[in-house]
C-alpha positions in Angstrom: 85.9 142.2 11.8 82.2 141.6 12.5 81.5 140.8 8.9 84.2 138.5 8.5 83.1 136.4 11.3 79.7 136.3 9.6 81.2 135.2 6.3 83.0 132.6 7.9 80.3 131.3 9.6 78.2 131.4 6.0 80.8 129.1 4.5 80.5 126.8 7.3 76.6 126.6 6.7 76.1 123.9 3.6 73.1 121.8 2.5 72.7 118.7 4.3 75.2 119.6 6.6 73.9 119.6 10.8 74.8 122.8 12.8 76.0 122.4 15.6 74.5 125.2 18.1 75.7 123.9 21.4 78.2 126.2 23.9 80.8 123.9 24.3 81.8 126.5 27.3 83.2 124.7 30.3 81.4 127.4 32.8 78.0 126.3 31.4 78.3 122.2 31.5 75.5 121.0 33.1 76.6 118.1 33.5 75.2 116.6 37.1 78.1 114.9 39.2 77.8 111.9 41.9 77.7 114.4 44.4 73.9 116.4 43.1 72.8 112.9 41.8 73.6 111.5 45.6 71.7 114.4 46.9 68.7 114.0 44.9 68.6 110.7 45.9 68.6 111.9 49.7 65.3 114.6 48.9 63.7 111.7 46.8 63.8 109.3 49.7 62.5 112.1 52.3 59.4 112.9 49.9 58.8 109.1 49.6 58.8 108.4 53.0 56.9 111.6 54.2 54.3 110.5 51.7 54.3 106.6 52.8 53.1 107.8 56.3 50.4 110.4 54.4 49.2 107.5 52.3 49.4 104.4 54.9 45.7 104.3 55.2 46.1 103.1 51.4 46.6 99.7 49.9 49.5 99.9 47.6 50.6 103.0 47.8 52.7 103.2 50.6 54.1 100.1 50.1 56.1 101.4 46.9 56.8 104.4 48.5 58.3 102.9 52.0 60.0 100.9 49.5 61.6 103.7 46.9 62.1 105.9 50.3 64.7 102.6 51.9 66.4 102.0 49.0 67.0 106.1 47.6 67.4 106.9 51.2 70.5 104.4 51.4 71.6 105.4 47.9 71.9 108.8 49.4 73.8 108.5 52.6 77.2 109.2 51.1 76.0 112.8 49.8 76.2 115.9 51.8 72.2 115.6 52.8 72.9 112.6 55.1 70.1 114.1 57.4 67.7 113.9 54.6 68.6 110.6 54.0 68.2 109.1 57.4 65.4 110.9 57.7 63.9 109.5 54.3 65.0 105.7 55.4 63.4 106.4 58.9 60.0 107.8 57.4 59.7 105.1 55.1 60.0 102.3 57.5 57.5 104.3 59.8 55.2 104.1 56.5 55.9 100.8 56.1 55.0 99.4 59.8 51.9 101.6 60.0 50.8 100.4 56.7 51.3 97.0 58.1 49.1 97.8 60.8 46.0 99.0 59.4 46.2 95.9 56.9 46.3 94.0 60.3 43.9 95.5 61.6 41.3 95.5 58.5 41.7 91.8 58.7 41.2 91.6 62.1 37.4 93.7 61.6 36.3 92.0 58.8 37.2 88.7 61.0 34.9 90.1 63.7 32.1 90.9 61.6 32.2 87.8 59.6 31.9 85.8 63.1 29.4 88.0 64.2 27.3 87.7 61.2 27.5 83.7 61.3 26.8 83.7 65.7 23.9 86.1 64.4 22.5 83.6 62.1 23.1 80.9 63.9 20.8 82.4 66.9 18.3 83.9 64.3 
């Protein structure tokens, strides 16, 4: 029986002719559904926004991230991680404000030592 099957598949086997060597099984599709794509979206927006608060004391950075966290965060509320998302949207906006803030207040000290420079030339 065994070498008949091996025959068979021989035949099949020509020049210039593609094999195909995938398991068309239905217990092994991989195929991801809106469900795990929904869910990823929800761990993809936590990471962002956890990283957005790390990386606040950047320029740039946390910016995109905040950003990627709101959006993926919001993409992922209709999946069974909810919490994640929420937490993900949260996070990022938390990045997002304290990012803000130490841009505010980098402009603010260089204000304060630029007008203390020029009141310190001005006595000098």
């Amino acid at each position: 029986m065994e070498e008949n099957n091996t025959n068979n598949n021989k035949e099949n086997i020509k020049p210039g002719k593609s094999i195909d060597l995938s398991n068309n099984n239905s217990s092994n599709n991989t195929k991801t559904t809106k469900s795990e794509t929904r869910k990823a979206f929800s761990f993809v927006s936590l990471i962002c926004g956890i990283l957005s608060i790390v990386f606040s004391f950047f320029v740039g950075i946390p910016e995109l991230l905040a950003i990627v966290a709101i959006i993926m965060g919001i993409l992922g509320l209709k999946s069974e991680e909810r919490r994640a998302s929420i937490v993900g949207i949260v996070t990022g906006i938390i990045g997002m404000i304290l990012n803000i803030l130490f841009i505010i207040g980098v402009l603010f000290f260089f204000n304060v030592l630029l007008n203390f420079i020029s009141e310190f030339k001005n006595i000098g």
